[in-house]
PAKE-549208 format. One record per residue (C-alpha): z, y, x; residue in three letters. Coordinates in steps of 0.1 Angstrom, whole numbers, padded with zeros to 4 digits, always signed. Last residue first. Layout:
! PAKE-549208
ZYXAla/...
This chain:
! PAKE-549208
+0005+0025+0149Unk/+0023+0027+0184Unk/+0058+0019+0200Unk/+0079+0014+0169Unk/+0112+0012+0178Unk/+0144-0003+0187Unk/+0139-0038+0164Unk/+0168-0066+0170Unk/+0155-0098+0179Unk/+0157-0131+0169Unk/+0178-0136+0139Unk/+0175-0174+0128Unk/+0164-0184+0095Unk/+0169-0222+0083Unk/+0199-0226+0098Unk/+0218-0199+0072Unk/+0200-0221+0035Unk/+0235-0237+0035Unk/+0253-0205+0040Unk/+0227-0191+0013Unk/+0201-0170+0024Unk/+0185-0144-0005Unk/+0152-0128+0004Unk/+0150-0097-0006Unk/+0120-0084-0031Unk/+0086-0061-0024Unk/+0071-0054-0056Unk/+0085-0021-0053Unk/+0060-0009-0024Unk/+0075+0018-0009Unk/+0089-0002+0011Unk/+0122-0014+0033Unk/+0124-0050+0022Unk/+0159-0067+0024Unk/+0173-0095+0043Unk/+0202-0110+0026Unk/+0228-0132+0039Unk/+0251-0149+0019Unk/+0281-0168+0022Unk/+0286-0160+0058Unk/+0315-0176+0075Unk/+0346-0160+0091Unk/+0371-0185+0105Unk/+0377-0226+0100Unk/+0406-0221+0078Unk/+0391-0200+0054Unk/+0375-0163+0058Unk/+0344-0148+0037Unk/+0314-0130+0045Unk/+0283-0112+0035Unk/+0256-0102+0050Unk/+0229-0074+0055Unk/+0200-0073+0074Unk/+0172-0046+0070Unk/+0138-0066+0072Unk/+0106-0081+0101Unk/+0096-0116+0092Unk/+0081-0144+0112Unk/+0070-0178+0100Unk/+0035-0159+0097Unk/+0016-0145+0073Unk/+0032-0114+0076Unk/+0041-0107+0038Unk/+0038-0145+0026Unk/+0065-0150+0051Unk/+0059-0188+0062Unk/+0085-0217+0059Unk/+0106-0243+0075Unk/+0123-0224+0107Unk/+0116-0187+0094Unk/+0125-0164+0126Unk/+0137-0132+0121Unk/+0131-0100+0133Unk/+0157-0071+0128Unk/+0161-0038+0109Unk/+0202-0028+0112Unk/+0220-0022+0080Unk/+0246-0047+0089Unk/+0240-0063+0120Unk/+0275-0063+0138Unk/+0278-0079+0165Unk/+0246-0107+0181Unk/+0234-0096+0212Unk/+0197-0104+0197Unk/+0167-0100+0218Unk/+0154-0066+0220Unk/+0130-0056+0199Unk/+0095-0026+0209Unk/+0074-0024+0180Unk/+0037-0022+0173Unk/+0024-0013+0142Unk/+0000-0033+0121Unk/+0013-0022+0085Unk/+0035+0004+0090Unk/+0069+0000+0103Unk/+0093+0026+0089Unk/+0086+0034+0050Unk/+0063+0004+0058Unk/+0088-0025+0058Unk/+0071-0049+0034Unk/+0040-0036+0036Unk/+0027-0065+0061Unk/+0016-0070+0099Unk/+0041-0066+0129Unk/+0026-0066+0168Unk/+0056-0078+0189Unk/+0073-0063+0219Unk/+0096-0074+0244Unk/+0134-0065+0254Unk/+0156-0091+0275Unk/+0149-0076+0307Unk/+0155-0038+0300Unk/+0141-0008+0298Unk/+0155+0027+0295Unk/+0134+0044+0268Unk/+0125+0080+0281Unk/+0085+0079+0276Unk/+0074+0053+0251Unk/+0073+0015+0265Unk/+0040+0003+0281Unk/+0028-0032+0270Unk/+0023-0067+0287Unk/+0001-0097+0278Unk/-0003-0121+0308Unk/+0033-0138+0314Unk/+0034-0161+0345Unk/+0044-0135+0370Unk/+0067-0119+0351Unk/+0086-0153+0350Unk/+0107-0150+0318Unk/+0148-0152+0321Unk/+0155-0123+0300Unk/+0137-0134+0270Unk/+0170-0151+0256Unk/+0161-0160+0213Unk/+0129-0147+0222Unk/+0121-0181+0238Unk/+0127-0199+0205Unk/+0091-0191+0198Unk/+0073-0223+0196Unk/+0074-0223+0158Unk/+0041-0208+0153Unk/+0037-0184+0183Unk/+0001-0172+0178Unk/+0013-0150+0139Unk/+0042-0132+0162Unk/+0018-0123+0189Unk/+0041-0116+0224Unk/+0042-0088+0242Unk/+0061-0086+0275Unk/+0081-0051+0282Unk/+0068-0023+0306Unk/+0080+0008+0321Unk/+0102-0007+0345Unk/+0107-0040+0334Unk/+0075-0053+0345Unk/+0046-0023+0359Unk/+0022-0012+0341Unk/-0003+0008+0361Unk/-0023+0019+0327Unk/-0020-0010+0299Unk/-0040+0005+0269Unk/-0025+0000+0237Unk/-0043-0024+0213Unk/-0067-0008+0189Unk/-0050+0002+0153Unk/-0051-0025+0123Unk/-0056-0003+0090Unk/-0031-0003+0071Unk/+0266-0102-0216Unk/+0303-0094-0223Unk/+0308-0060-0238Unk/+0339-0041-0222Unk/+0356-0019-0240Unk/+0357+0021-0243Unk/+0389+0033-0228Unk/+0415+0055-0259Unk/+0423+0024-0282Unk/+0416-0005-0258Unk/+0443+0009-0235Unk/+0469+0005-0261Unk/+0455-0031-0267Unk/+0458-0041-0232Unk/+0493-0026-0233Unk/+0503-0046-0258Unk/+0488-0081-0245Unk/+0504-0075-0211Unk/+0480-0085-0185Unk/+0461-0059-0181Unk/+0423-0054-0172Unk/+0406-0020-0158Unk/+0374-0012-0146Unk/+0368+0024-0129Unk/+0332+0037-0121Unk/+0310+0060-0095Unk/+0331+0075-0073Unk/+0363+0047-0080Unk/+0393+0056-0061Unk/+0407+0078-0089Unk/+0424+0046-0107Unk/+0441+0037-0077Unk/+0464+0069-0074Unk/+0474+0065-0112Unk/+0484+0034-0112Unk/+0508+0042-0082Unk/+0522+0074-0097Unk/+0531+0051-0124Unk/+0549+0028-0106Unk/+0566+0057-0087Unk/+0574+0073-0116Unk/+0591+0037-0134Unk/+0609+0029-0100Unk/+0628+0070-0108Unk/+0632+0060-0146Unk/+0649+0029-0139Unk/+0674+0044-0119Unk/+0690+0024-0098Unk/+0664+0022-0067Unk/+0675+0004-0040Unk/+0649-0019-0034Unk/+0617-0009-0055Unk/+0590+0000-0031Unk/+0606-0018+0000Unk/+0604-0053-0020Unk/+0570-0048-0032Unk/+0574-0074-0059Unk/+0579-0059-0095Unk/+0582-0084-0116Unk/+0618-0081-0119Unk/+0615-0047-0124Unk/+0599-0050-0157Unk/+0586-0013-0168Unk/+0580+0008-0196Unk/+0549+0024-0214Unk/+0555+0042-0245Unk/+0546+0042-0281Unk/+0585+0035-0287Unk/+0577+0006-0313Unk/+0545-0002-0296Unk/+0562-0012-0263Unk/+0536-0013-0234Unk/+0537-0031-0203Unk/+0542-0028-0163Unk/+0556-0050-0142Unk/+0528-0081-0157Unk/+0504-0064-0137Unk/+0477-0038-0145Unk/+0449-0051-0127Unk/+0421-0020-0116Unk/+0385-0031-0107Unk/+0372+0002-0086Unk/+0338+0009-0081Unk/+0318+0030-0058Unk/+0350+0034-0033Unk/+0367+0065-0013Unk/+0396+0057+0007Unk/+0432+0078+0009Unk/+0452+0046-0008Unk/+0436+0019-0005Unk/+0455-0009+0016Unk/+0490+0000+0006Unk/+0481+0009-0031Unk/+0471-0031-0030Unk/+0439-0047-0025Unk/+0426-0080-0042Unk/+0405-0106-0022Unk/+0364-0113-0031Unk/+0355-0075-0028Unk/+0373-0083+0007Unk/+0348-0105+0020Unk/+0339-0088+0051Unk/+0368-0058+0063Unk/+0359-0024+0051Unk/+0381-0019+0025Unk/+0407-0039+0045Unk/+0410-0012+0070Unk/+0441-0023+0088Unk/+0469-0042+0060Unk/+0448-0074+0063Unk/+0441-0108+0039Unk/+0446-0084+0009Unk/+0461-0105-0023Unk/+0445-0140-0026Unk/+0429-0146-0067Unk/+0427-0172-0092Unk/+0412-0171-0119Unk/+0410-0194-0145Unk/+0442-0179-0166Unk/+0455-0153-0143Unk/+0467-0169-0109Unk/+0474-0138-0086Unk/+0482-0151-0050Unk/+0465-0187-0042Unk/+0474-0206-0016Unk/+0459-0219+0011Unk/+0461-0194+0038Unk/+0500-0198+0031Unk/+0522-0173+0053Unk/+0506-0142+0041Unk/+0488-0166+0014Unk/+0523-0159-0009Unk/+0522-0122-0013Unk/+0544-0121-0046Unk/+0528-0110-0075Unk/+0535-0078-0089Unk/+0525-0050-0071Unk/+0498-0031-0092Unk/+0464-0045-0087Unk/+0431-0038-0064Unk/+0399-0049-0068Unk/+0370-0031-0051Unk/+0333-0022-0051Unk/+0321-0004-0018Unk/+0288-0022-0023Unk/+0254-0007-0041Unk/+0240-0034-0058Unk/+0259-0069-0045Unk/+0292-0045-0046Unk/+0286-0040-0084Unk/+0280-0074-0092Unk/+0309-0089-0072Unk/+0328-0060-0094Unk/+0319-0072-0130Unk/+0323-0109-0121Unk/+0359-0100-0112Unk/+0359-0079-0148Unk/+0343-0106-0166Unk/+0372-0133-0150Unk/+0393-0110-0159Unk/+0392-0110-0194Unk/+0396-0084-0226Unk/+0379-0062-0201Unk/+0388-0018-0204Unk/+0356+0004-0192Unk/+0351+0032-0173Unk/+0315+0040-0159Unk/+0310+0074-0153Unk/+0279+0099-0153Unk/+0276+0099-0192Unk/+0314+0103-0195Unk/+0333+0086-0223Unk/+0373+0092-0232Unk/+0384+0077-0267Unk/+0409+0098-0284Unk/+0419+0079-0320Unk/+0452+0091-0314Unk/+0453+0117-0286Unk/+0467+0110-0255Unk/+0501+0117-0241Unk/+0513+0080-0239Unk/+0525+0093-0196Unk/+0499+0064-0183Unk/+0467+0076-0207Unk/+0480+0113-0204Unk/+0473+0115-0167Unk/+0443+0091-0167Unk/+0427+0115-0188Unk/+0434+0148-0168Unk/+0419+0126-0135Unk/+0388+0122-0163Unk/+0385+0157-0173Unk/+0391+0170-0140Unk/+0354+0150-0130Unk/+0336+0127-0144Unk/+0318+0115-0108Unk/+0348+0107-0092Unk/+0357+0123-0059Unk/+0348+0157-0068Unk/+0379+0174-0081Unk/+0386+0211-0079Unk/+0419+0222-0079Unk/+0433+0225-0043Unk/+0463+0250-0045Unk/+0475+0270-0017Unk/+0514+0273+0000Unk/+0529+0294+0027Unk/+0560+0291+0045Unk/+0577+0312+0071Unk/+0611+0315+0046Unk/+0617+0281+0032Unk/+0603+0277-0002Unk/+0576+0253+0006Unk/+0600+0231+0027Unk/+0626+0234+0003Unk/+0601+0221-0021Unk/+0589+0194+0003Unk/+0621+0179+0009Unk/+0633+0179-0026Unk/+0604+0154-0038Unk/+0621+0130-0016Unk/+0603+0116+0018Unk/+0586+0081+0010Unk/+0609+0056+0017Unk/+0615+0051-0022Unk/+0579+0042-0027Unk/+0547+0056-0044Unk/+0546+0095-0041Unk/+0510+0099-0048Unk/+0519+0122-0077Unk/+0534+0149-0051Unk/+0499+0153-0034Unk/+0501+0173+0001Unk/+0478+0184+0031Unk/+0507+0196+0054Unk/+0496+0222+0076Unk/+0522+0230+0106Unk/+0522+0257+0129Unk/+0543+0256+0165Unk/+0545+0219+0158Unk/+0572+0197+0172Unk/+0604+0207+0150Unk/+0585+0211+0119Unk/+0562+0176+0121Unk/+0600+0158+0130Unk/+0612+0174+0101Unk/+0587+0163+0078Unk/+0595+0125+0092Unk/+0625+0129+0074Unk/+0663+0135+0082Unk/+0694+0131+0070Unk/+0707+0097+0084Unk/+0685+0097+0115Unk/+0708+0130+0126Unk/+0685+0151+0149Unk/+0680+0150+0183Unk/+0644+0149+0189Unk/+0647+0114+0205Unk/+0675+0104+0186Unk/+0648+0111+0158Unk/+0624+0090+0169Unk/+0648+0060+0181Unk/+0660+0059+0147Unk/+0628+0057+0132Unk/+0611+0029+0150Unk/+0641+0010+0151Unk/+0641+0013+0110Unk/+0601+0003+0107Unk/+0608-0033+0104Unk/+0621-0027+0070Unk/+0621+0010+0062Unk/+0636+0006+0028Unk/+0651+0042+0035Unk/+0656+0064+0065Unk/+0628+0093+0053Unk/+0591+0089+0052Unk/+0559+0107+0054Unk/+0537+0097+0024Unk/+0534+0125+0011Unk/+0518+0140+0038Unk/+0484+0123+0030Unk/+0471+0143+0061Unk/+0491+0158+0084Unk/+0477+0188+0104Unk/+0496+0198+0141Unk/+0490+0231+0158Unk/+0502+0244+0191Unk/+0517+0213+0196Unk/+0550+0195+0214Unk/+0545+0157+0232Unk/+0557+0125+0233Unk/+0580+0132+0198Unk/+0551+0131+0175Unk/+0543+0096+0185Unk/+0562+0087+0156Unk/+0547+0104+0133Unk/+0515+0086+0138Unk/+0486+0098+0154Unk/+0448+0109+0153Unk/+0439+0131+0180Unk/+0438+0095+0202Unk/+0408+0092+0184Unk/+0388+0116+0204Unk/+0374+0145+0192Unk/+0351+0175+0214Unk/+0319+0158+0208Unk/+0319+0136+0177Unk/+0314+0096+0182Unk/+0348+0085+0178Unk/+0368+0107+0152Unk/+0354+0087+0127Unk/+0364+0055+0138Unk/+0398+0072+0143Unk/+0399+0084+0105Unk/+0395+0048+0096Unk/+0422+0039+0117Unk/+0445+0064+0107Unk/+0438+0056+0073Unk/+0452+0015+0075Unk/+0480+0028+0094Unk/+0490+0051+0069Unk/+0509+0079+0080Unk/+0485+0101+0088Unk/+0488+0132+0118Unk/+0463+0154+0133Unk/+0468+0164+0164Unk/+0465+0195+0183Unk/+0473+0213+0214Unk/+0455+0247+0212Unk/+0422+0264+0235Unk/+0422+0293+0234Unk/+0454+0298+0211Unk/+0464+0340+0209Unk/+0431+0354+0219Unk/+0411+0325+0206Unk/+0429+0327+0169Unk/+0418+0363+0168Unk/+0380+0351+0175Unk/+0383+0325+0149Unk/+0399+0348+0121Unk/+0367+0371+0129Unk/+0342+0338+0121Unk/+0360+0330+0093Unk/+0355+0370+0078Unk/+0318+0366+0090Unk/+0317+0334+0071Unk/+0328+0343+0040Unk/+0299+0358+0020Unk/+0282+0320+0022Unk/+0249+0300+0035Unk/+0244+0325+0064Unk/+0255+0304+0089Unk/+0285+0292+0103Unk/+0276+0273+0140Unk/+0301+0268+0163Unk/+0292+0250+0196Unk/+0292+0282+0213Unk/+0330+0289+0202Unk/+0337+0260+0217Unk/+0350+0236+0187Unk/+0383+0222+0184Unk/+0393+0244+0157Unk/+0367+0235+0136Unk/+0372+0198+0141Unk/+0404+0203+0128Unk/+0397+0221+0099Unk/+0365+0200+0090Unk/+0389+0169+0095Unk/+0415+0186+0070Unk/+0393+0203+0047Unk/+0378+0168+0041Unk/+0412+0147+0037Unk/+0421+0173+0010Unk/+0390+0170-0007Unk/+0400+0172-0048Unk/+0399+0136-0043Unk/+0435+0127-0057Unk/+0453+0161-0066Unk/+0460+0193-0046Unk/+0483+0212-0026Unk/+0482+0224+0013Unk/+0513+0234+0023Unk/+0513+0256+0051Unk/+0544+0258+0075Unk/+0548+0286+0106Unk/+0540+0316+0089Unk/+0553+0352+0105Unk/+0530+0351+0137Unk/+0499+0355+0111Unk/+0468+0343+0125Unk/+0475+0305+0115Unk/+0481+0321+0082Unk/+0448+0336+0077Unk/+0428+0303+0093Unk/+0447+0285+0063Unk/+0440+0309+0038Unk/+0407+0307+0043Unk/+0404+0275+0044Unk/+0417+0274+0012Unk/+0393+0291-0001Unk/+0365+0274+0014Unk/+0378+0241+0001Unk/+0374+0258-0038Unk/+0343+0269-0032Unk/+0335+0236-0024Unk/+0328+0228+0019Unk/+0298+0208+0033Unk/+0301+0184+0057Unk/+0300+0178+0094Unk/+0337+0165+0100Unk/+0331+0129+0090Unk/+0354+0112+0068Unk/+0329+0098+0042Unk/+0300+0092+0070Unk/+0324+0073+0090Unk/+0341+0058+0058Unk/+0305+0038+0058Unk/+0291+0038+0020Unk/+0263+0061+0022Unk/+0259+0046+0061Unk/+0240+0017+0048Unk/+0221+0034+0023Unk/+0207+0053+0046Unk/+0198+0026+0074Unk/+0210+0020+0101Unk/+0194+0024+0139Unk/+0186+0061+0147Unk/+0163+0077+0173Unk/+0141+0045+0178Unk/+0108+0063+0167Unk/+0106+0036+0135Unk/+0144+0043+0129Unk/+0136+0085+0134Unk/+0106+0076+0108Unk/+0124+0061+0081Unk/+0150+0096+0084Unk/+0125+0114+0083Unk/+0109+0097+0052Unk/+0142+0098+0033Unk/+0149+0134+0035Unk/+0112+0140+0026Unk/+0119+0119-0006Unk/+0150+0143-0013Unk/+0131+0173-0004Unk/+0107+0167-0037Unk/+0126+0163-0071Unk/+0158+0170-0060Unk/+0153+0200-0037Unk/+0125+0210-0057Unk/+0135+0246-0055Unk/+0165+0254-0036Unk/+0204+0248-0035Unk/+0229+0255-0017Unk/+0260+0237+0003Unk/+0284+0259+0017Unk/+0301+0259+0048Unk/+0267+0262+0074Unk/+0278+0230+0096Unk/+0305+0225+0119Unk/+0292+0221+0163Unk/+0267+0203+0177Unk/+0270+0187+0206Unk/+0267+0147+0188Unk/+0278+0119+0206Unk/+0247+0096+0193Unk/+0238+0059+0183Unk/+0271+0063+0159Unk/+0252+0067+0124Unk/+0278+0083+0114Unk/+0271+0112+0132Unk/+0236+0106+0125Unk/+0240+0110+0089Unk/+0259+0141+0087Unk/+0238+0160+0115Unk/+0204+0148+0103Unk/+0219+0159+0069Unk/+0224+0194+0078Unk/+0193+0197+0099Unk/+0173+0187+0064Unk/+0190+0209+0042Unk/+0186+0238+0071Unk/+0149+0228+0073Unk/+0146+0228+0036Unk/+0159+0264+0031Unk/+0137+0278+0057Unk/+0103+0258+0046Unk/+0089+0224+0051Unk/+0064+0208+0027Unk/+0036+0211+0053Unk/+0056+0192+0076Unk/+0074+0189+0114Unk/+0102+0170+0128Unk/+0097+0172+0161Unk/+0117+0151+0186Unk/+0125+0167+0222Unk/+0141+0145+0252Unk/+0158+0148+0281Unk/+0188+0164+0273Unk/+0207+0178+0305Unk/+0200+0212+0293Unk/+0218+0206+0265Unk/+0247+0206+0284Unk/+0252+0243+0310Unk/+0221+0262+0280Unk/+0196+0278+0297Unk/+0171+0246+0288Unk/+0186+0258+0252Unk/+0174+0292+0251Unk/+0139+0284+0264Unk/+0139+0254+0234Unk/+0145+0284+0204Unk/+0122+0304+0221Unk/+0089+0277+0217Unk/+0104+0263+0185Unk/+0104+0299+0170Unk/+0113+0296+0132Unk/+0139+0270+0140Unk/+0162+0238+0133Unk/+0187+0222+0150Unk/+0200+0187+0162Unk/+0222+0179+0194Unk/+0225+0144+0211Unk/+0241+0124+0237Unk/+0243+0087+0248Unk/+0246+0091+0282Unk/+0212+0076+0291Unk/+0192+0084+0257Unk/+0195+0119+0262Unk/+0187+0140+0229Unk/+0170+0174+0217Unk/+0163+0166+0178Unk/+0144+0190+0161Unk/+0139+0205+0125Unk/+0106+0228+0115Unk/+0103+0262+0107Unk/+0062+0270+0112Unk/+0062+0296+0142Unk/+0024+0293+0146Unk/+0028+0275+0184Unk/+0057+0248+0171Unk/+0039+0235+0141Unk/+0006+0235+0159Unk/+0020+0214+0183Unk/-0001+0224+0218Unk/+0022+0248+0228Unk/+0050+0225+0232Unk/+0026+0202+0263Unk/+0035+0243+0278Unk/+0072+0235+0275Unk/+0070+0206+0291Unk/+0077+0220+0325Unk/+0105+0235+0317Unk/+0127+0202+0304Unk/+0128+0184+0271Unk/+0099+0153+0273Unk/+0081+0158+0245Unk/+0084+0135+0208Unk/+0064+0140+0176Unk/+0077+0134+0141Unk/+0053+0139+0116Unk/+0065+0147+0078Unk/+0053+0138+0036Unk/+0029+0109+0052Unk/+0002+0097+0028Unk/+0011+0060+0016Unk/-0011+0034+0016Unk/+0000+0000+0000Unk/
């Protein structure tokens, strides 16, 4: 299927002398904007801009002490382009390369604001997509779109967009780290009204060189945050920072994301206890309340004692907020009172003599754009767990899915279906099953009529671990991540009584044995339950499922949720011009020839040079090595990056990690109708489970990449696994 490209992407070698090859881009000679990528394939670094005046724009940069030592130039170029679609287009190079993690990016926060312009949905979009198909094909990037869409590196990456609402408050923030009088500010707001993202875009921000720094002219306030900036410098030039979360399972995320971005490092990201190595200039907590006080610590008590003897305070009286006070110069504390799930988190009290105190600020987060419907919904789920709602209320959003199963067996078959179409879909549950395959890898946790179920296999980033849409997370597990779909159990701890029209709690069956020990008052274990139920119902971006277990409070839900109903043409050959072995060449080798003799690409690194004929010249700037080769691939299949015919440069497989990555793969008892050969090129994604043996796939799936819809995956069982075997990984395509 032809397609006529929407952009060209051209690539120069970045230094002085090619500066006149520049010229000869039409694009770059008539001042046409267009988008570039300047990178270094060596060390691993990259920076992305865009332009009116390529030819000025790459002067200034060969001036500049590290882009300079760049080595490469890709043009992004197109008829469609104009000023407002090449800063979209930067923008989500920046985003989506960040997390794709090939590159260190130099550049520094985006524009603040998002904008729109015309046919940004109905064109720009598409061009989006083809750039971003072409930068796989050129070797620049490796995963694909959807891929990264549901990474928590993309999430909780620094280069994004601010609301109105999250410019505003940083605003006040870089206003009271300006003002000598304001030590503490308490940042407010509700699950996903972007407190996480202010935080990281803060920090980063403030760990930028001032040349790395890039606010543009997208909003009014970016002279005023530019000025705050420069009187910050005076005072802090260059502060002591760290950003603290309490959550072990978060602050690994957050250091994954912290990873690839130039100026961060994931030891930024701490605990409150490593508070007490060091003082700061600055310190930000994120999901601050869950900082903890001296109760129903459990292994954590030694911990927490020896912190605060450390820092000399009394263990018995203090919190984890005091340690951020007494080591921070300025303090931000990003804070949610309803997420407040467990008697060891610090009291309620703490934090409003902490806002009161004099030297304290506080701002309100109000917007919500986690879930797709919005403050009504999060206002919804509010009155739905206090009995507040309306009778005969039902709540229905056209961009939200939120439905209430009569079974859970249709609501578990309800998720696996939603994380086979677009992933990141989740069961989680309220505590009340004991976690009996922590010690028992046989045994089954939550055993609800014919399904049985293992709580969490991990407490680190279990959302991201293989398998886990098949286990069932906990608040402990989810709280502070973003999902597509979230399948919510209401336990047997919490029910309904119809007589008092309210919802009450059954402490026995209440099994997190730090959340409830202790606690006399039943109204006290009853908030925290709540304010658990309602955390995990605003996980879900795209939809919430819910099942309970009590009969009564099923019913109550049924009257206010809706309810569940069941049911080319072939180019010449390259021309071989002093080639010279593994240094600019790599072997080719003719997928359709090699039949099933081709277990050689498995390992190509031990081939005799001298007995190989067909070799091919690699593009300018790709370091090569002895187990890459090259491959002519035929079919549509893959054309929004390989078109039909092209020639690609793979590397044998180092096995890792595949997901999202394009690779070849060998078809031991059958031929690719697409190719024609037992040989297929597709994006590989699998999916895995744990028993006692280790991590197995289940299914692998190796999906088209076309514009073509005919095109479908190809489904691999684990019996079906030895039939296909992953042979290379693709880098590029090396000509058309």
């Amino acid at each position: 299927m032809s397609h006529s490209p929407l952009v060209e992407i051209q690539r120069y070698p970045f230094s002085r002398e090619a500066l006149d090859d520049l010229r000869d881009n039409a694009f770059a000679a008539g001042n046409w904007p267009l988008v570039y990528v300047l990178s270094d394939e060596k060390h691993r670094r990259a920076y992305i801009g865009e332009t009116t005046d390529t030819l000025t724009r790459m002067s200034t940069h060969l001036k500049h002490d590290e882009k300079q030592l760049l080595t490469a130039a890709h043009l992004i170029t197109s008829e469609y382009f104009n000023k407002s679609a090449t800063l979209d287009v930067e923008s989500l190079l920046i985003k989506y390369m960040a997390a794709d993690g090939k590159y260190t990016l130099l550049n520094g926060n985006l524009g603040l604001a998002d904008h729109n312009y015309y046919q940004r949905d109905a064109l720009y979009e598409e061009v989006f997509r083809e750039v971003w198909n072409r930068l796989i094909a050129k070797g620049v990037v490796s995963r694909t779109l959807d891929h990264l869409d549901n990474s928590d590196v993309f999430k909780y990456s620094p280069y994004k967009s601010l609301s109105f609402d999250q410019r505003q408050g940083l605003l006040t923030i870089l206003h009271e780290l300006t003002n000598p009088g304001v030590q503490n500010i308490v940042v407010e707001g509700g699950a996903g009204t972007g407190k996480s993202v202010l935080a990281i875009f803060l920090f980063k921000l403030l760990n930028s060189e001032d040349h790395h720094i890039n606010l543009r002219e997208f909003s009014d306030e970016e002279a005023e945050i530019q000025s705050l900036l420069a009187s910050l410098r005076e005072s802090l030039p260059k502060p002591k920072m760290a950003l603290v979360v309490p959550m072990t399972s978060f602050r690994t995320t957050l250091k994954k994301a912290f990873k690839h971005v130039s100026g961060l490092s994931p030891n930024m990201v701490i605990s409150p206890s490593e508070l007490t190595k060091q003082h700061y200039d600055i310190v930000l907590v994120d999901e601050s309340h869950r900082l903890r006080k001296r109760k129903n610590l459990g292994a954590y008590f030694g911990s927490f004692d020896k912190a605060a003897a450390t820092l000399g305070i009394d263990k018995h009286t203090c919190s984890e907020v005091d340690w951020v006070c007494l080591q921070a110069d300025k303090a931000i504390f990003f804070y949610d009172e309803g997420q407040s799930i467990k008697p060891s988190d610090a009291d309620v009290e703490v934090f409003q003599r902490l806002k009161s105190a004099r030297g304290s600020v506080t701002h309100q987060l109000l917007s919500q754009f986690r879930v797709k419907a919005g403050q009504p919904y999060v206002e919804f789920v509010d009155k739905l767990l206090d009995g507040r709602v309306d009778e005969g209320e039902v709540f229905a959003a056209k961009n939200y899915e939120f439905e209430v199963f009569d079974s859970l067996s249709d609501m578990v078959s309800t998720i696996n279906e939603k994380e086979e179409q677009v992933g990141l879909s989740r069961l989680i549950a309220g505590y009340s099953w004991p976690w009996a395959s922590r010690k028992d890898g046989e045994a089954y946790d939550i055993v609800i009529d014919d399904v049985r179920l293992r709580w969490n296999s991990t407490n680190t980033d279990w959302i991201n671990k293989a398998g886990s849409h098949r286990e069932v997370g906990c608040i402990h597990t989810t709280q502070g991540y973003d999902l597509n779909y979230a399948g919510i159990i209401f336990g047997e701890e919490i029910r309904y009584d119809p007589e008092s029209q309210s919802i009450v709690i059954q402490k026995d069956n209440y099994h997190d044995r730090t959340g409830g020990q202790g606690i006399k008052d039943p109204a006290e274990l009853k908030q925290y339950i709540i304010n658990i139920y309602r955390t995990i119902m605003l996980r879900g971006i795209r939809g919430t499922f819910v099942y309970a277990c009590d009969k009564a409070l099923r019913d109550y839900l049924k009257q206010h949720i809706p309810v569940h109903v069941t049911n080319a043409a072939r180019p010449e050959p390259l021309k071989a011009i002093e080639l010279e072995p593994y240094v600019n060449a790599v072997p080719l080798f003719d997928l359709q020839a090699a039949a099933g003799d081709f277990g050689a690409l498995k390992d190509v690194s031990d081939l005799d040079p001298t007995n190989h004929q067909d070799w091919v010249v690699v593009p300018t700037g790709v370091p090569v090595h002895k187990d890459m080769y090259a491959c002519r691939v035929f079919g549509e299949s893959m054309n929004r990056v390989i078109p039909n015919g092209a020639l690609c440069l793979f590397r044998s497989d180092r096995g890792g990690s595949r997901n999202g990555k394009t690779v070849l793969v060998e078809c031991i008892d059958s031929i690719d109708t697409d190719s024609d050969s037992r040989y297929t090129v597709k994006v590989y994604e699998s999916f895995k489970t744990e028993d006692e043996h280790g991590w197995r796939h289940t299914r692998i799936q190796l999906k088209p990449n076309s514009y073509d819809d005919i095109f479908q995956p190809i489904e691999v069982t684990d019996q079906e696994a030895l039939q296909y075997r992953v042979v290379g990984e693709f880098l590029c395509v090396i000509d058309q």
